[in-house]
C-alpha positions in Angstrom: -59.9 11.1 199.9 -62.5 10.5 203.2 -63.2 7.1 202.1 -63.6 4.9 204.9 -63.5 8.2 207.1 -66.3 8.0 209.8 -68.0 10.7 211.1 -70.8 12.2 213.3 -73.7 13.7 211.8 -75.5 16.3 214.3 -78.9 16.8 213.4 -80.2 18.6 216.9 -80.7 15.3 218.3 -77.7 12.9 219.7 -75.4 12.8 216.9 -75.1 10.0 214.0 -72.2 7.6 213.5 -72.0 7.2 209.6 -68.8 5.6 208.1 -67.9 7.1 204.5 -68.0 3.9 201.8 -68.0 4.5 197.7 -71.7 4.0 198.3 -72.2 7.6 200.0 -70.0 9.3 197.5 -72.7 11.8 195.6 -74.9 12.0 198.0 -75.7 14.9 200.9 -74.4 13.9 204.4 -77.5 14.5 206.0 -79.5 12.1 203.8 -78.0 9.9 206.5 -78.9 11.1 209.8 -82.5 10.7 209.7 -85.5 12.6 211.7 
């Protein structure tokens, strides 16, 4: 049901713009934010 939802990913640092695909279902949000 978020497919194709974006979102922001805070991590502490400026936030991350990450659009929801079939690809990213199953994984942890923050696997794509980055360090």
């Amino acid at each position: 049901e978020f497919i194709d939802y974006r979102v922001r990913i805070y991590n502490g640092k400026p936030p991350v713009h990450c659009k929801i695909t079939k690809e990213n279902v199953g994984h942890k949000v923050g696997e794509f934010a980055g360090n």
